[in-house]
Structure formats: C-alpha cells, structure tokens
C-alpha positions as CSV (number, residue, x, y, z in Angstrom):
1,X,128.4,9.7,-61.1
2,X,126.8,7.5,-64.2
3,X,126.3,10.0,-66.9
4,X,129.9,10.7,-68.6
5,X,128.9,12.9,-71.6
6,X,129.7,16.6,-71.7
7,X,131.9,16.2,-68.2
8,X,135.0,18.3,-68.6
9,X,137.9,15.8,-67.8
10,X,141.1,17.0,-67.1
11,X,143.7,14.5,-66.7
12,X,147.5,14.1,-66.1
13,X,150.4,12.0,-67.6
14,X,147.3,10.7,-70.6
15,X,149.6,10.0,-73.2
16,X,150.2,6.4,-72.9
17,X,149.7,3.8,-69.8
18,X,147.1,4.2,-67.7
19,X,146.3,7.8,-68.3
20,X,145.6,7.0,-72.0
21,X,144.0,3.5,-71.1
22,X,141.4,5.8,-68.7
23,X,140.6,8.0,-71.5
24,X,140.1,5.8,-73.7
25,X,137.4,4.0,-70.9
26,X,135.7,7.2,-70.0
27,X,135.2,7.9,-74.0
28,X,133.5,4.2,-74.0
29,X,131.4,5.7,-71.2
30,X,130.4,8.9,-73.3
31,X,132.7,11.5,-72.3
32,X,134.4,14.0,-75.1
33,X,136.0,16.5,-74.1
34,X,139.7,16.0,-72.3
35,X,142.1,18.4,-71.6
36,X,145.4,16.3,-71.4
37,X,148.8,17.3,-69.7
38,X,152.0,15.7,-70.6
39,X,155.8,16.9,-71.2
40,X,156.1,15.5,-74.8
41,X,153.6,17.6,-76.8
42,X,154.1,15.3,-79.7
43,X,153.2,11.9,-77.5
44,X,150.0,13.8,-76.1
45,X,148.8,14.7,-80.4
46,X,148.9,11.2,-80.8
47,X,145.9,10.7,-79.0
48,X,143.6,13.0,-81.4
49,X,144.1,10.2,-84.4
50,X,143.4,7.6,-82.1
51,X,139.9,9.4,-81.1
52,X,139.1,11.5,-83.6
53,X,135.8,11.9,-82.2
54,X,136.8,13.3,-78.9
55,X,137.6,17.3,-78.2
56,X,141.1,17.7,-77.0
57,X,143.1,20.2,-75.4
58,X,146.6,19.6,-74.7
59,X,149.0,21.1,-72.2
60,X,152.5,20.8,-72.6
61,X,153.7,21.1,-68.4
62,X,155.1,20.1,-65.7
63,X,153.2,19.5,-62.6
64,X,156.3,19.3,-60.8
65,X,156.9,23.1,-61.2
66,X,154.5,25.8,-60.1
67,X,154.5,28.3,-62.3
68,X,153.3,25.3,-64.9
69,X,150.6,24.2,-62.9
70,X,149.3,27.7,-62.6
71,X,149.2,27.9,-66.0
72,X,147.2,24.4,-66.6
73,X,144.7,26.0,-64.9
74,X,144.6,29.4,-67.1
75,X,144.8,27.2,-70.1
76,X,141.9,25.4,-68.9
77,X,140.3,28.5,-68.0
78,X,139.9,29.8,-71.4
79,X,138.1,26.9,-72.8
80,X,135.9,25.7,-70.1
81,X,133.8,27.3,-67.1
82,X,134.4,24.4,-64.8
83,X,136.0,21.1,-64.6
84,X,133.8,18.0,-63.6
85,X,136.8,15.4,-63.1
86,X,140.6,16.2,-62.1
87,X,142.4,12.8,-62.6
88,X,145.8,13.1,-61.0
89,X,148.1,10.3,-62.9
90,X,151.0,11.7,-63.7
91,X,153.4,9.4,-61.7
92,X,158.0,8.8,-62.1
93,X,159.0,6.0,-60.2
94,X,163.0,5.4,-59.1
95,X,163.6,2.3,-57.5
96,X,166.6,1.0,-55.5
97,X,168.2,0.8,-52.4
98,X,168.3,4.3,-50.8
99,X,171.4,5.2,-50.2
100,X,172.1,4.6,-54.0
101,X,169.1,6.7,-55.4
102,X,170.4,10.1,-56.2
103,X,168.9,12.8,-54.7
104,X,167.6,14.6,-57.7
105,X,165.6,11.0,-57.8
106,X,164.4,11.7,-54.8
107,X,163.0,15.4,-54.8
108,X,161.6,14.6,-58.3
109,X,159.5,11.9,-57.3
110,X,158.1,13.9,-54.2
111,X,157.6,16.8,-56.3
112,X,156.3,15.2,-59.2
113,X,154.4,12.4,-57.4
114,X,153.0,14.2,-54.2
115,X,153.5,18.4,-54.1
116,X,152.2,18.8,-57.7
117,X,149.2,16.5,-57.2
118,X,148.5,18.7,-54.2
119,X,149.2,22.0,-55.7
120,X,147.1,20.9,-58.9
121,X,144.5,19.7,-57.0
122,X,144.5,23.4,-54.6
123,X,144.3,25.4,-57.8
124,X,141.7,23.1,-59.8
125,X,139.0,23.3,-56.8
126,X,137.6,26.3,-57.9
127,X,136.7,24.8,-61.5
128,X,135.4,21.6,-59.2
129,X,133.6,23.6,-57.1
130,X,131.3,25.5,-59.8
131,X,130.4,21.7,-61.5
132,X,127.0,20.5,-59.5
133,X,128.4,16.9,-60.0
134,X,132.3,16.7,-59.9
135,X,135.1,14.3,-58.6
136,X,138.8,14.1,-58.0
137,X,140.7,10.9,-59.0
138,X,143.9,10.3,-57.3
139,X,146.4,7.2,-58.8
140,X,148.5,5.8,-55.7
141,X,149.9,2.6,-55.9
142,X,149.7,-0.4,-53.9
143,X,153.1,0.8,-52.8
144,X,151.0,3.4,-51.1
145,X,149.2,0.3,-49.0
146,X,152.2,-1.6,-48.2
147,X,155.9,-0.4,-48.2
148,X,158.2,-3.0,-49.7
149,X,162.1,-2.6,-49.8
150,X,163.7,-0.7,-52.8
151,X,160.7,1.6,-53.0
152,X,161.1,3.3,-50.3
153,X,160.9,7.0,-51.6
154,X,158.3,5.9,-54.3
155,X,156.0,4.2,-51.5
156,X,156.4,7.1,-49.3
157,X,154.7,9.8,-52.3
158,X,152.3,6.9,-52.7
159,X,151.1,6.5,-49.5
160,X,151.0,10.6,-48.9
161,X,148.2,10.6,-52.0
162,X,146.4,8.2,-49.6
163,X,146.3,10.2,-46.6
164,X,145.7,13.7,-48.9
165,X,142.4,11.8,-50.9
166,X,141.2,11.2,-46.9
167,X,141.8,14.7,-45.7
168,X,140.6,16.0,-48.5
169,X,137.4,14.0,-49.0
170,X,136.8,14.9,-45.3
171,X,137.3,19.0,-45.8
172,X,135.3,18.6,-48.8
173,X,132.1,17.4,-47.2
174,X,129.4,20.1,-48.3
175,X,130.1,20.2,-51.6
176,X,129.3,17.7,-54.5
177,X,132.8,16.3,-55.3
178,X,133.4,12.6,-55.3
179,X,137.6,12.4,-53.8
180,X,138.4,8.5,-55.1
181,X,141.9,7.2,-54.9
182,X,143.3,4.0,-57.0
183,X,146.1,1.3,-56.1
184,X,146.8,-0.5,-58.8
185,X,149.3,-3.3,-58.6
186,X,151.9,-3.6,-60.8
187,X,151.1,-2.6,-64.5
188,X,152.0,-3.1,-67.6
189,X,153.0,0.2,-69.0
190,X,156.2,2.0,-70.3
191,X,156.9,3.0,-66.3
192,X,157.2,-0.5,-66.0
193,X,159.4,-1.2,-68.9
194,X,162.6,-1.4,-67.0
195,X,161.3,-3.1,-63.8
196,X,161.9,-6.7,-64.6
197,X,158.0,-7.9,-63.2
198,X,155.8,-10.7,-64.7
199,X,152.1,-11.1,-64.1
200,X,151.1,-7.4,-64.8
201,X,147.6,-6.1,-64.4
202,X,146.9,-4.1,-67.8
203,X,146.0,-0.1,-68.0
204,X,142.7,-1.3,-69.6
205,X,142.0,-3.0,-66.5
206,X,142.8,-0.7,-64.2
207,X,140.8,1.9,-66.6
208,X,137.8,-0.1,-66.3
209,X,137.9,-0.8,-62.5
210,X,138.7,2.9,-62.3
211,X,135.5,4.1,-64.1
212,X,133.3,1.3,-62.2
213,X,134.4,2.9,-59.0
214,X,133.8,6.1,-59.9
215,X,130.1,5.0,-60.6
216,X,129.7,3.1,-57.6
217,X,130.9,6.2,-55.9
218,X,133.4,4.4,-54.2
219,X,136.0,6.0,-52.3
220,X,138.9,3.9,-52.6
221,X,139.6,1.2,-55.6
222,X,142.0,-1.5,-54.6
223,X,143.5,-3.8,-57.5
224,X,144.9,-7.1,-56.8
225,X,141.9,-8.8,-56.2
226,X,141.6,-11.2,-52.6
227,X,145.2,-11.7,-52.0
228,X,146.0,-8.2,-51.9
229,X,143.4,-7.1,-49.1
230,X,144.3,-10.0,-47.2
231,X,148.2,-8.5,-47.6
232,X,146.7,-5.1,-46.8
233,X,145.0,-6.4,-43.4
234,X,147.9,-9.0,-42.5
235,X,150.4,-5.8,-42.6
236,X,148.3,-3.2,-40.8
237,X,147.6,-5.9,-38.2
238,X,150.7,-7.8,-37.8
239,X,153.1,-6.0,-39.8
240,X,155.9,-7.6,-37.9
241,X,154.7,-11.2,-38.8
242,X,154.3,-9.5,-42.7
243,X,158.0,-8.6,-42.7
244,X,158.7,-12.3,-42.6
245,X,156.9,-13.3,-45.8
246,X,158.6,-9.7,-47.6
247,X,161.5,-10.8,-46.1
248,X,161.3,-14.4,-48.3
249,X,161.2,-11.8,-51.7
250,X,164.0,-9.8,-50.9
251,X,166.4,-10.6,-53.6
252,X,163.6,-11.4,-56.2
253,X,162.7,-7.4,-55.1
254,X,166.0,-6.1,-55.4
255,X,166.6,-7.4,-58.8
256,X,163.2,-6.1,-60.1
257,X,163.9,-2.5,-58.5
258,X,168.1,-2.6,-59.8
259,X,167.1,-1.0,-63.3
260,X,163.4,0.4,-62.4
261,X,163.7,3.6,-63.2
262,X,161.3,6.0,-64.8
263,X,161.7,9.5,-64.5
C-alpha cells in the first residue's frame, strides 16, 4: 500500500503519543480522513487545530467494553462505507512485581490491551473486507518479543497481539488486507512518563518506521535497530543463556517498573 489519500483510517488511543505521531505521518503521506477513538473527548478535539486540513471523526469509547466497541463501529458506519486501515494502538501499561499489581491492573490491561483489540478487530472486518486495498495495524511492544521481569502481565497482552496478527494474517489469505504488527522499544510518550527510562525512541519515529512498513508491505516492524534482533534471536535460541544478561538488569528493571503505571 503506497497511495494514502482518500483511505479511511480508523485508529485507537490517537490523541497524543504514538497514535497522534502516526496520524500525523500518514497525513504527510496524503491521507485525510481519520476517525479517532479516545476516552477524553476534549484530548481527541485537540487534534482538529493541529490539522485543520484533515476530516475528523471522533469517538469518545472504550475498547475495553463491548457494548462501546459495537458502537465505534456504528459510528463509523454512518459516515463511511468501508474502512481501508484499522490501527489498533490504544495500549495501559502497569508495571511491577506481580504479586503487588492489583488485579483490577491486571484484567484492565488484558481487556484493554488484548480482548478489545480482538473484539475491534472481529467487528471492523466487514468495513476491511468491502476496501479492494485495506490493512490492519497492530502496536505490540518489544515486551511482546522478549518477556523481562516487572512486565509480566503487560508482556503477556503484548505478545498475545503477536500471535493474533499471525493467525489472523493466515485466516485472512484471500482477501486484500495487509495484517502488520509493530514493536516499538521503549518510547517517549505520556505512557512512559512515570517509567523512569532514558534513551527513548520518539513516536515520530516509530510513525515513520510504521508507515514505511506498511508500504513495503511488511508484516512485522521491529524497532531497536541490530541489537534488538540479535536479543530477539539470542532469547528464542538460548533463552536460558539470555536470562543471565536480564538477570545483570534486574534492579535497574525494578526501579524503572516501581512507578510505571499508566492506566
């Protein structure tokens, strides 16, 4: 997919971060018309005076509740006849050891995370299905590639949108949708305001290695650069000998995940 103008782009958690840094790329790219969904209605406006150019529709829901994500797709119904690219971002993170994360932490991040990107995804393929050139775009995490300690929960709804994006791209062989998923590393957005990281990739990047995927129709986009596929092979080949070097981060882990929380 290189042509970007008059795609129907739905997308999820665009307000700020990545979401907003990927809709600000695909605009660059030609596209205009979004239909954004957020829980802060006012945070979502925003975005119309900062692309005043650009069609919006926003959708005050949440994907982690059914009954909203059936109506994201009536909403989207009555102003479009299909949709040519579901971006699932929407993404809460709550980071610590386990036995200390509460369980409303826990069933929010699955539900928010995983289930809803499923369930949105279920509901949305009909609207794929009628574009002649669609694609679904999946955020994981590198979480979702390697499991540290602290993320357990969070790694575990990562690594599920992995294995869906496979499945899915698999069941969805005779029919023209592109399934991509993206890892980015560590980023520097307001999720990642109360993880104490340094060295962050930026939204814009991961925007723009988003988009260049998409158009080199590839399936899976892997931030990080060299060192993080070498990780990536080290721990699916040897993940016992990987467990050493993760086990030399340990504290400098825990103290990052002890107030990373963003729900």
């Amino acid at each position: 997919m290189n042509n970007f103008e008059n795609k129907n782009i739905l997308i999820t958690g665009g307000s700020s971060g990545i979401g907003k840094a990927l809709i600000a790329e695909f605009h660059k790219n030609g596209a205009n018309t979004f239909a954004v969904v957020g829980r802060n209605v006012d945070k979502m406006k925003k975005l119309q005076s900062e692309f005043p150019d650009v069609k919006f529709s926003f959708i005050q829901a949440d994907v982690s509740k059914l009954a909203d994500i059936k109506e994201i797709i009536n909403s989207v119904k009555k102003e479009w006849k299909q949709i040519d690219i579901l971006i699932n971002n929407a993404g809460v993170v709550s980071a610590g050891a386990l036995e200390e994360t509460s369980d409303e932490d826990i069933i929010a991040q699955q539900n928010i995370n995983t289930t809803g990107l499923i369930l949105l995804t279920k509901y949305a393929l009909p609207l794929l299905k009628k574009s002649e050139d669609s694609a679904i775009i999946n955020i994981s995490s590198g979480l979702g590639l390697i499991g540290m300690p602290f993320y357990a929960t969070y790694a575990a709804t990562k690594a599920a949108v992995k294995q869906f994006s496979e499945a899915l791209r698999r069941e969805l062989k005779d029919f023209p949708i592109h399934v991509m998923t993206v890892y980015p590393t560590a980023t520097d957005t307001p999720m990642m305001e109360s993880a104490s990281s340094k060295n962050m990739d930026t939204p814009k990047m991961v925007a723009e290695d988003t988009v260049k995927g998409l158009k080199n129709t590839e399936i899976d986009v892997i931030m990080g650069g060299k060192e993080r596929k070498e990780n990536n092979i080290e721990n699916f080949e040897n993940p016992l000998e990987f467990d050493k070097k993760v086990s030399s981060m340990f504290d400098s882990m825990k103290e990052r995940a002890s107030k990373h929380r963003s729900m």
